[in-house]
C-alpha positions as CSV (number, residue, x, y, z in Angstrom):
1,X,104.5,129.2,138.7
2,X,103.6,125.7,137.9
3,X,106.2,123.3,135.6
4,X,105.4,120.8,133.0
5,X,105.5,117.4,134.1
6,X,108.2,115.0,132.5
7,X,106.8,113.7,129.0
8,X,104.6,110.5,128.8
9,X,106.6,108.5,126.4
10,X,104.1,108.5,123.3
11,X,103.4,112.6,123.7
12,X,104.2,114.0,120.1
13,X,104.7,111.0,118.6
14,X,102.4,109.1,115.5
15,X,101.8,105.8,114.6
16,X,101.5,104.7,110.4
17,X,100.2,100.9,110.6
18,X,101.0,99.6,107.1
19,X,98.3,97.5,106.4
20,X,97.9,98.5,102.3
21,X,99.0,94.7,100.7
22,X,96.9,92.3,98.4
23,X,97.7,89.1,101.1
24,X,99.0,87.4,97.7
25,X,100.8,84.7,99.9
26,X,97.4,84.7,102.2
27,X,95.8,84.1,99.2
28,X,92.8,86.3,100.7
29,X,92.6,89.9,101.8
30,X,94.0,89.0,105.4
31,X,93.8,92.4,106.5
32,X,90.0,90.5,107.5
33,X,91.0,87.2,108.3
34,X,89.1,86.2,111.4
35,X,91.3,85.8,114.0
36,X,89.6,85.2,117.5
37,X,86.2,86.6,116.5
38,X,88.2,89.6,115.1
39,X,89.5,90.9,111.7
40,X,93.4,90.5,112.0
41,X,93.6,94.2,111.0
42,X,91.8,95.1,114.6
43,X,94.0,93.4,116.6
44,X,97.4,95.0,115.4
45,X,94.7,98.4,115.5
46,X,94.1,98.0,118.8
47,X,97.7,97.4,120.1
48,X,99.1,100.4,118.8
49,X,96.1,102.3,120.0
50,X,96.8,101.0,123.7
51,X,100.4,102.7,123.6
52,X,98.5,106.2,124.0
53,X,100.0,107.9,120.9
54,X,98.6,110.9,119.9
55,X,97.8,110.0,116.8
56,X,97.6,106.4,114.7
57,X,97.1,106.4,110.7
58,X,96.2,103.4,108.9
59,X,97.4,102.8,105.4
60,X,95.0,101.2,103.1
61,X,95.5,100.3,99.7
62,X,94.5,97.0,98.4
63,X,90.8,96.0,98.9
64,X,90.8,99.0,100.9
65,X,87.1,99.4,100.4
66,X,86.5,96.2,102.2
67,X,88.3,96.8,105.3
68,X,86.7,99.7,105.6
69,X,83.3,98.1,105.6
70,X,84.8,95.3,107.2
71,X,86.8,96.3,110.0
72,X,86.4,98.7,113.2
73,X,89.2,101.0,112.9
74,X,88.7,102.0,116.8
75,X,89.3,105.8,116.1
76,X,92.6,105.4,113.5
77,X,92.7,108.1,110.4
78,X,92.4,105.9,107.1
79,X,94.9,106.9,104.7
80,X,94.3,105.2,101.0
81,X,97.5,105.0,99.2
82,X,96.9,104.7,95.6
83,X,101.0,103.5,94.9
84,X,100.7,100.7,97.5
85,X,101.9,98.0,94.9
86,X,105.0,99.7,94.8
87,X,105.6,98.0,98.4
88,X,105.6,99.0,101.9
89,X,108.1,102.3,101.1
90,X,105.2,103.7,99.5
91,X,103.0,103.0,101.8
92,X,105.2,104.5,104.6
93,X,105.8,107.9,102.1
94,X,101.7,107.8,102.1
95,X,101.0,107.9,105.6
96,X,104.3,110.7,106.2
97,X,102.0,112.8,103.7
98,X,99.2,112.4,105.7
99,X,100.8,113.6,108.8
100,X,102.6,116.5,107.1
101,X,100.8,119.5,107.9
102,X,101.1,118.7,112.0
103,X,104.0,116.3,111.6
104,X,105.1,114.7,114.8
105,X,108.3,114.4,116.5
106,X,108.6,110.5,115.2
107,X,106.5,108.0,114.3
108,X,106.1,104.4,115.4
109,X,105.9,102.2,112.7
110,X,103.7,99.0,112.7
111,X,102.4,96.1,110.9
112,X,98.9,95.6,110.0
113,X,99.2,91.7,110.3
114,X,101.3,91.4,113.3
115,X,98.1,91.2,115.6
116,X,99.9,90.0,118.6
117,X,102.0,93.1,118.7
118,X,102.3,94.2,122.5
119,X,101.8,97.7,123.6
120,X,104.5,97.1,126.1
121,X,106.7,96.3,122.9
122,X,106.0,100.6,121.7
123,X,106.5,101.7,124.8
124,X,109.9,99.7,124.9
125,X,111.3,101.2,121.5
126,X,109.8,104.6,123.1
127,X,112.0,104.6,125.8
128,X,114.7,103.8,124.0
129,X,115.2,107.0,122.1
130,X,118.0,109.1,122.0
131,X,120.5,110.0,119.5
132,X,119.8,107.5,116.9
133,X,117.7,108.5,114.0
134,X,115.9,104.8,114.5
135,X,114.6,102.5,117.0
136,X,113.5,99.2,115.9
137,X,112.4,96.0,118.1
138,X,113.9,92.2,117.7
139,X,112.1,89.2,118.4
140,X,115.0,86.0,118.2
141,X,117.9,88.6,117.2
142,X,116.1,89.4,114.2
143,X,114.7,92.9,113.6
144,X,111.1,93.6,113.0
145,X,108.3,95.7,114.0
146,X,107.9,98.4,116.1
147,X,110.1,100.7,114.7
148,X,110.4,104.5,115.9
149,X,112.0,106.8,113.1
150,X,112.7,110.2,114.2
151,X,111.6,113.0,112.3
152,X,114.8,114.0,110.0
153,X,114.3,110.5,108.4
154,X,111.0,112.0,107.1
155,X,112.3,113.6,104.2
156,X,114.3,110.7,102.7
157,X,111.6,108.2,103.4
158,X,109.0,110.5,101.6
159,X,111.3,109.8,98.5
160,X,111.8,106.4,99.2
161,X,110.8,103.9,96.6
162,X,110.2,99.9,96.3
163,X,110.4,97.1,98.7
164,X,113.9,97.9,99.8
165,X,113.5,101.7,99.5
166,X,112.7,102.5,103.2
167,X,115.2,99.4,104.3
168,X,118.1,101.4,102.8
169,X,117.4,104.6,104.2
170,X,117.7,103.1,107.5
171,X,120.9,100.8,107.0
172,X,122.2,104.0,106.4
173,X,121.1,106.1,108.9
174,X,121.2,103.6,111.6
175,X,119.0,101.9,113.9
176,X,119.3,101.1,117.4
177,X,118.0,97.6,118.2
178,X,115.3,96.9,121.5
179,X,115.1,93.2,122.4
180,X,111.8,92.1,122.8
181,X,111.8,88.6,122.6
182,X,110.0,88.6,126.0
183,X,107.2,90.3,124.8
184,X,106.3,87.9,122.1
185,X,103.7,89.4,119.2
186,X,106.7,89.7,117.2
187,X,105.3,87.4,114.5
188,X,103.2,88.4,111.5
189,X,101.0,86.5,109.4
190,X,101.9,86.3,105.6
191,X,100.4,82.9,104.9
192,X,96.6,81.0,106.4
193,X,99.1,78.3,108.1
194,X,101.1,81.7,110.3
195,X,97.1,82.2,111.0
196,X,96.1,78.4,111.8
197,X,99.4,78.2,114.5
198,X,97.8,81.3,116.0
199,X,94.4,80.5,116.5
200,X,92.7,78.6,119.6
201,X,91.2,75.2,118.5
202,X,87.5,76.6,118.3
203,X,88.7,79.1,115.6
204,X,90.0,76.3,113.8
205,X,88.7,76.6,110.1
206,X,87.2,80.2,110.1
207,X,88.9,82.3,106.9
208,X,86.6,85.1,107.0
């Protein structure tokens, strides 16, 4: 009788990219800022799709008609969240929903305008699971994204509500931190200058 191989890392295992804001500080919906001859949105797309998860959900929310006219979502299940200006909790407690009736064993949790987010940076936080609840990368000792929450955090960040809401949940819980500082991406963009410092000189100028 033939055994199972060992588990690839990203087997049972989702990923909610929270990409649902306004851009108020980008002035612009900057889930389609041109970035390298790409919407931003498609480059943080297509580094979580790289990780081979089994599944990836987008969060829309804001101008979420646009971005889906606008931007290839290379295979990703568009989730509109109609509370998304209650902040990113929300947004996470919409894509849970979504993935409800086959819910994973975790989910990896990225950032729609962190397009230099390195596969190699998921698979990190990946391998790092074991008995904590949470598994989030740092960039420079300070935390950011990926994070890996294991299922029994589900239920509480379902209820979880405002900016903080999903923050507290987890400074309860725990997290276990993953440097990552050598894998660079860590950076998002929240304002056009975070864009400018990213672009090459050709792109210099391009908004949309």
């Amino acid at each position: 009788m033939s055994s199972a191989g060992p588990r690839r890392p990203g087997e049972g295992v989702a990923a909610i990219v929270l990409a649902a804001g306004e851009g108020r500080r980008f002035g612009s919906p900057k889930q389609l800022a041109v970035l390298d001859g790409r919407p931003l949105l498609e480059h943080a797309l297509a580094g979580v799709i790289a990780a081979g998860l089994d599944r990836v959900v987008v969060v829309l929310g804001s101008h979420a008609d646009r971005v889906l006219a606008g931007v290839d979502l290379q295979g990703a299940e568009p989730v509109r969240c109609e509370r998304w200006s209650e902040g990113q909790a929300a947004s996470l407690a919409c894509g849970l929903e979504h993935l409800a009736e086959r819910p994973p064993d975790a989910v990896v949790v990225a950032l729609g305008d962190q397009p230099g987010l390195a596969p190699a940076a998921i698979e990190r936080v990946l391998g790092a699971r074991g008995q904590a609840p949470a598994v989030r990368a740092t960039y420079g000792g300070a935390p950011g994204h990926p994070v890996v929450l294991e299922a029994r955090l589900f239920p509480e960040l379902r209820a979880a509500t405002g900016e903080a809401g999903a923050r507290e949940v987890l400074r309860t819980a725990g997290v276990r931190a993953v440097v990552c500082d050598d894998l660079g991406g860590g950076a998002d963009v929240d304002t056009p200058a975070h864009l400018t410092a990213l672009r090459s000189p050709s792109q210099a100028g391009v908004t949309e």
